[in-house]
N, C-alpha and C positions, 0 to 999 in steps of 0.2 A: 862504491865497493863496501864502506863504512856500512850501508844503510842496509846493501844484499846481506851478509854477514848479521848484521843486529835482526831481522826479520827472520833468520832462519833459527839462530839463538833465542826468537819467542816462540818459532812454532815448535821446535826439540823441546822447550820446556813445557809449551801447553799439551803434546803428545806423551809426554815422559806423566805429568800432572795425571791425565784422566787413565794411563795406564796404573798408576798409584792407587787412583780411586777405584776402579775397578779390582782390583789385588786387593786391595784393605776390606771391599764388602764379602768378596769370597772366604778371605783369609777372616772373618768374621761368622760366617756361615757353616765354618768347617768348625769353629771352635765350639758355636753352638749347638752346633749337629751330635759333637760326641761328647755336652754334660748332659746332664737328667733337667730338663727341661719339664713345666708345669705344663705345658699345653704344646700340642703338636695339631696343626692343619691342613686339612687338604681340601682344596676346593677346585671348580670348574673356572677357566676366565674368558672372558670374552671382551678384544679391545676394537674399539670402535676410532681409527686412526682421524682429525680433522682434517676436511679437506681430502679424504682418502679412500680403500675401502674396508668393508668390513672383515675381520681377520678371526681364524679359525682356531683354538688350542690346539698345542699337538702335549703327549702326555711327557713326562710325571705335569702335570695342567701347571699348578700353583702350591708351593709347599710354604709353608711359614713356620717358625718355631718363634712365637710369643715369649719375652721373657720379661715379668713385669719387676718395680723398683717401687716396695708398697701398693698401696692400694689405688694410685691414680695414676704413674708413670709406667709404660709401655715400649719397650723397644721390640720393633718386628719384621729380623732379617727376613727374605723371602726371594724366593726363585720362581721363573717363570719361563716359559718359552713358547712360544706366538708362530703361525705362519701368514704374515702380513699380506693381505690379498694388493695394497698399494698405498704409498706415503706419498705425502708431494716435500717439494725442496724449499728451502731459503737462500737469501746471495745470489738469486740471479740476476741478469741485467736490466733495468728499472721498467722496459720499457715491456717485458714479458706480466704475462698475467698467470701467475706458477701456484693460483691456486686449484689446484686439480691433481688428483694422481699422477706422480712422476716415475718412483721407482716402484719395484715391485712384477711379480709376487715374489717374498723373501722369508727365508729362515731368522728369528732373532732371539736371542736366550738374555735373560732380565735378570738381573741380584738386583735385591734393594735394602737398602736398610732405611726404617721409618720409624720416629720414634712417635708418641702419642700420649695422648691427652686421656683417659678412661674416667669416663661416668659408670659406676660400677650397682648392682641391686641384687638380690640373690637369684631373680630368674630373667633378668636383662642387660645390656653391656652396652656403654655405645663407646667407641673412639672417633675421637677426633686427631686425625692423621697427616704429618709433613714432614718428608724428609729427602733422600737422594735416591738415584739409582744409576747401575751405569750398564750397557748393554754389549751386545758382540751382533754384527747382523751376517748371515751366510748365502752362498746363492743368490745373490744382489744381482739385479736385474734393470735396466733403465725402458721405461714403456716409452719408445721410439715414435710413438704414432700421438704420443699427446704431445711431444715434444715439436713435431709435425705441424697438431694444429694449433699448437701456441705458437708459432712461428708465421702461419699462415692467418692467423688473427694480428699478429704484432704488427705484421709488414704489411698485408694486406696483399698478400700471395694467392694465385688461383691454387698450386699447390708445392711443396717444400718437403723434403727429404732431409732427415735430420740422420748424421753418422758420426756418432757423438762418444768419445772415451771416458772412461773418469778412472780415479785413484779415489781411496778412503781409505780412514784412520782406522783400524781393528776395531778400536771402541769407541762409544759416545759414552754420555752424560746430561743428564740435565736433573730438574728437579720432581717432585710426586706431592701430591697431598690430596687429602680425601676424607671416607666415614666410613666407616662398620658398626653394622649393630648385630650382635650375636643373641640367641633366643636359647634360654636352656630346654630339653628336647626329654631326655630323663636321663637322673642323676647327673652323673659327670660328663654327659653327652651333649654336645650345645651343635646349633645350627648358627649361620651368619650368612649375610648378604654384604658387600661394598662396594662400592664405588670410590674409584680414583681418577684426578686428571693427574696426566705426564706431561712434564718441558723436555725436550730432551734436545741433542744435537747430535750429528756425525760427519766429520770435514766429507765433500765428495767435493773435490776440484771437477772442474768439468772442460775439457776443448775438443774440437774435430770441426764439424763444418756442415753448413745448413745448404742442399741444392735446390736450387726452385724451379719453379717449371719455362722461366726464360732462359734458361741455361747458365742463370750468375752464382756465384758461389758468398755466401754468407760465413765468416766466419770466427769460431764461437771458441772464447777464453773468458774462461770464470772459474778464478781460483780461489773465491769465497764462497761457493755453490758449497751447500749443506744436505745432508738427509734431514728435515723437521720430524722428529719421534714424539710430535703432539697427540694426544688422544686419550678417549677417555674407559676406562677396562671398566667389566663390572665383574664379581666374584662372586660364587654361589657356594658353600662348603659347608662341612663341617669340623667339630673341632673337638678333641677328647683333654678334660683339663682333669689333670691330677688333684688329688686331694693334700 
């Protein structure tokens, strides 16, 4: 009873935690949003999930409000929002091979805050970038049919039905770091290209039950099953930096 009770007293705290984290990048966002900021960005992104597939913008793409500390330090709230065409999971059971598209296709909305490294010139910029981010996914969907033939690879099934539930936490978390190089374009008008990889995570417990084609029932509890929000974004934009 001692151990049921202490187990749930860590997941309220790790839920309560990445709820924090996500409230603090927002609550960040918004404060940046209404000062007078040196540089405001808008670019295109395109995330290319590991293990997954490739994932489409939907708009406002990619906002960023850069707000630099001198001439080399860089702090770069920014928002984003993704339609994930498919992620695969982590926490499953050892014997599955869950490197392939699991969930999916999904809504997912991105804050992050990055701080950064800046090599700065009068008509080049490079950052060197690492920081956090935490996300929300919507319309969560589990692809049933790879979950099928992971099953029917595991066991060595002619074929397997997979009728499968989950729960998930509102939000993940994990961590970003990357490069941007920005190209002045004229006057105060710059261009930029970057690339970031993301760590990320989202609890999805998972149970229900695996039928195969001799009629036995397989069945499936995995309450360290996660969404993996690995992957790597690239950004194409531009940027208006005040004088």
């Amino acid at each position: 009873m001692a151990s049921f009770f202490s187990e749930n007293h860590y997941l309220s705290k790790k839920k309560s935690l990445m709820k924090k984290s996500f409230y603090l990048i927002a609550a960040i966002l918004i404060l940046v949003s209404v000062n007078t900021s040196k540089a405001q960005s808008l670019g295109f992104s395109y995330f290319f999930p590991t293990n997954g597939y490739f994932s489409n913008p939907i708009a406002p793409v990619h906002v960023s409000l850069p707000v630099k500390f001198g001439n080399f330090i860089q702090i770069s709230p920014g928002i984003s929002m993704n339609s994930i065409g498919g992620m695969s999971m982590a926490g499953l059971d050892d014997n599955l091979d869950a490197d392939r598209p699991l969930v999916g296709p999904f809504q997912s909305f991105n804050g992050s805050l990055v701080p950064a490294i800046v090599i700065p010139t009068k008509s080049f910029q490079l950052d060197l970038e690492g920081g956090v981010f935490a996300f929300a996914t919507m319309n969560t969907k589990l692809m049933e049919g790879q979950f099928d033939s992971m099953y029917e690879e595991a066991h060595q099934l002619e074929a397997a039905n997979a009728v499968l539930d989950y729960e998930k936490d509102i939000f993940g978390w994990g961590y970003v770091f990357g490069v941007k190089t920005s190209f002045r374009l004229k006057d105060n008008i710059w261009g930029f290209v970057g690339a970031k990889y993301y760590m990320g995570s989202q609890d999805m417990p998972l149970s229900g039950s695996v039928y195969t084609g001799d009629n036995s029932m397989l069945p499936v509890d995995m309450p360290d099953a996660s969404l993996q929000y690995h992957g790597f974004e690239i950004t194409i934009g531009g940027a208006m930096k005040k004088k």
